[in-house]
BALOBA-1460 file (C-alpha; in Angstrom, 3 decimals):
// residues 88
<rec num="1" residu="x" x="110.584" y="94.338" z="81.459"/>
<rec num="2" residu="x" x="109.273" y="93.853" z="84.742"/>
<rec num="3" residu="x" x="107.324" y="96.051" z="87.265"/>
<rec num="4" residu="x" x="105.960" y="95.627" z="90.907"/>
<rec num="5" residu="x" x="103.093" y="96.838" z="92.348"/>
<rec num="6" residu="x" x="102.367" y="97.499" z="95.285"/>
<rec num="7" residu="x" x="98.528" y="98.468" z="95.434"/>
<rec num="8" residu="x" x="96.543" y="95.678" z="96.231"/>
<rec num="9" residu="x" x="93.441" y="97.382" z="95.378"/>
<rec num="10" residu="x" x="94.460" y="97.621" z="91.823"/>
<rec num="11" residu="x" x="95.262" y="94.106" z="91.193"/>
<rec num="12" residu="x" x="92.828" y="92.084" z="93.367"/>
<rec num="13" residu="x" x="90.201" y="91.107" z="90.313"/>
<rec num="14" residu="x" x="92.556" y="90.367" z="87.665"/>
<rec num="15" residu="x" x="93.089" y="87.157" z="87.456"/>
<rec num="16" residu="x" x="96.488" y="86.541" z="86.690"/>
<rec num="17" residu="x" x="98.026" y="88.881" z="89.859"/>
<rec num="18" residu="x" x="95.494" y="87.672" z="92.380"/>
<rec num="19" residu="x" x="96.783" y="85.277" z="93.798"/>
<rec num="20" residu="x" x="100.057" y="87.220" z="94.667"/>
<rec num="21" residu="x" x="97.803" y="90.046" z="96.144"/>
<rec num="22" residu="x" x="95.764" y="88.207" z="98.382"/>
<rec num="23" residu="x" x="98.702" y="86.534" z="100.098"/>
<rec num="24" residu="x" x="100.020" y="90.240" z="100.884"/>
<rec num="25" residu="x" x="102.541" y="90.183" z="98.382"/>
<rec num="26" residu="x" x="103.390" y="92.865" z="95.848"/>
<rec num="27" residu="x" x="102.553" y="91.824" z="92.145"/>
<rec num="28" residu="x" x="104.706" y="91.451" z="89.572"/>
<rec num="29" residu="x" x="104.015" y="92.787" z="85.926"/>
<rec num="30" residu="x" x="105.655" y="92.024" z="82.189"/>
<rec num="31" residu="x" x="105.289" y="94.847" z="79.830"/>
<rec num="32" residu="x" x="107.245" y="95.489" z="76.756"/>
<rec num="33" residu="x" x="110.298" y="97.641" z="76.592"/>
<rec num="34" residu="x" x="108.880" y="101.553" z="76.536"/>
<rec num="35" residu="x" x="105.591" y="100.846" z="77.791"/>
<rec num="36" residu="x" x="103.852" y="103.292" z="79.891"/>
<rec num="37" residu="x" x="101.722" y="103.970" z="83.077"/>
<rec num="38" residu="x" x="98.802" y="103.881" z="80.549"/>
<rec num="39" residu="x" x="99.702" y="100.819" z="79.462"/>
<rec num="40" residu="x" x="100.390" y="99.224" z="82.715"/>
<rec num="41" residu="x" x="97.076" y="100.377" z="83.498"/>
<rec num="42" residu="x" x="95.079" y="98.946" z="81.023"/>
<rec num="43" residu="x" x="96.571" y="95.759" z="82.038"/>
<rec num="44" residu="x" x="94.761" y="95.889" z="85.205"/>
<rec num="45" residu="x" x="90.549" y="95.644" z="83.953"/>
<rec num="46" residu="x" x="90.012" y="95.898" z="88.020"/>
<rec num="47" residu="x" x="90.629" y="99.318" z="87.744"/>
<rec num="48" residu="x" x="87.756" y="100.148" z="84.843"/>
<rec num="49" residu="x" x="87.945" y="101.202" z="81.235"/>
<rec num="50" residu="x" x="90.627" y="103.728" z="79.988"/>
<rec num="51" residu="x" x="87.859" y="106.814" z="79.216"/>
<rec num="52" residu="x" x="86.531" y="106.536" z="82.967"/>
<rec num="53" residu="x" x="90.609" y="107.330" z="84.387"/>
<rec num="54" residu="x" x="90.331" y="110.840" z="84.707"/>
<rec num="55" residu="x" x="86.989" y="110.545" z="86.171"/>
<rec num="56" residu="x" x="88.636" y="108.288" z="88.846"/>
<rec num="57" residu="x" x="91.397" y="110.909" z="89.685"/>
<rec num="58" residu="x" x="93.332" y="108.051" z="89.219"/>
<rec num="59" residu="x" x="97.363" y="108.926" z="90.742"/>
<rec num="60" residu="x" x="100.400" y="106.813" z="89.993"/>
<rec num="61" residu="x" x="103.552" y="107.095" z="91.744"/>
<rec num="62" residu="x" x="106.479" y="105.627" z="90.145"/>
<rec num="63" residu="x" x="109.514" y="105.225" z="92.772"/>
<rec num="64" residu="x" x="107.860" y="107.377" z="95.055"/>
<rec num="65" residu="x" x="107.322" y="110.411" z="92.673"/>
<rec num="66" residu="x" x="103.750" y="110.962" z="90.963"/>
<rec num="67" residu="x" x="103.798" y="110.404" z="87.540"/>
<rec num="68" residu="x" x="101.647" y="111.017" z="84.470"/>
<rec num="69" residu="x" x="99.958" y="108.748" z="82.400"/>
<rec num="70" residu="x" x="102.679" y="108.970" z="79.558"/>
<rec num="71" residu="x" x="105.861" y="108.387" z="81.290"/>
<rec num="72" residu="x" x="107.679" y="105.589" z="80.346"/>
<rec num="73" residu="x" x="108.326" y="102.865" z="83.284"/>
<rec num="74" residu="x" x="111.757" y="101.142" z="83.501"/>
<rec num="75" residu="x" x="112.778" y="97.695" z="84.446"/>
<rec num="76" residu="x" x="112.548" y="97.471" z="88.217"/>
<rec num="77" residu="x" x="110.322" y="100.321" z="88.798"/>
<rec num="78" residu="x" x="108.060" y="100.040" z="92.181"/>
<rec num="79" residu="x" x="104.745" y="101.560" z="91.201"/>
<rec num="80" residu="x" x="101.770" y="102.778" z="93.809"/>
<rec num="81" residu="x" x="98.274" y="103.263" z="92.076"/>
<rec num="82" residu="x" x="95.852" y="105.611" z="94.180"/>
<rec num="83" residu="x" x="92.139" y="106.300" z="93.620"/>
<rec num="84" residu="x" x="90.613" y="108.402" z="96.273"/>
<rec num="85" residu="x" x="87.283" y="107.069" z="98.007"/>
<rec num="86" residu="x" x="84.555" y="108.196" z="100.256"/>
<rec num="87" residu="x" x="82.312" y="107.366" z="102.455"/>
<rec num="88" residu="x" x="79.510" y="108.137" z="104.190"/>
């Protein structure tokens, strides 16, 4: 199945989605059938390991509604990855 992302933050150090983030473009991503946000996520190494998530108040939105870590994405879904930052 395929996804799209749309947060370029997420995707602009792995390697194979670059490319299609830097030109502004939302990334496409093959998963298997029943895979979930977790899983999309540890697709993405840009993000960090899997134990440091929580830590990272990491916030997915799947078709504009915020999702857990265990639901399971569908074909087509449009995904938004969130980590809030500061600054000083």
């Amino acid at each position: 199945m395929e996804v799209t992302i749309r947060s370029s933050f997420a995707v602009g150090s792995t390697k194979h989605l670059a490319q299609s983030s830097r030109l502004g473009r939302e990334a496409r991503v093959e998963l298997p059938d029943g895979a979930t946000v977790l899983d999309l996520l540890e697709t993405l190494p840009s993000i960090g390991p899997r134990e440091q998530f929580d830590d990272m108040m990491i916030t997915v939105f799947v078709n504009g509604k915020l999702c857990g870590f265990d639901h399971r994405l569908r074909h087509g879904d449009l995904i938004d990855i969130h980590i809030p930052v500061s600054g000083g």
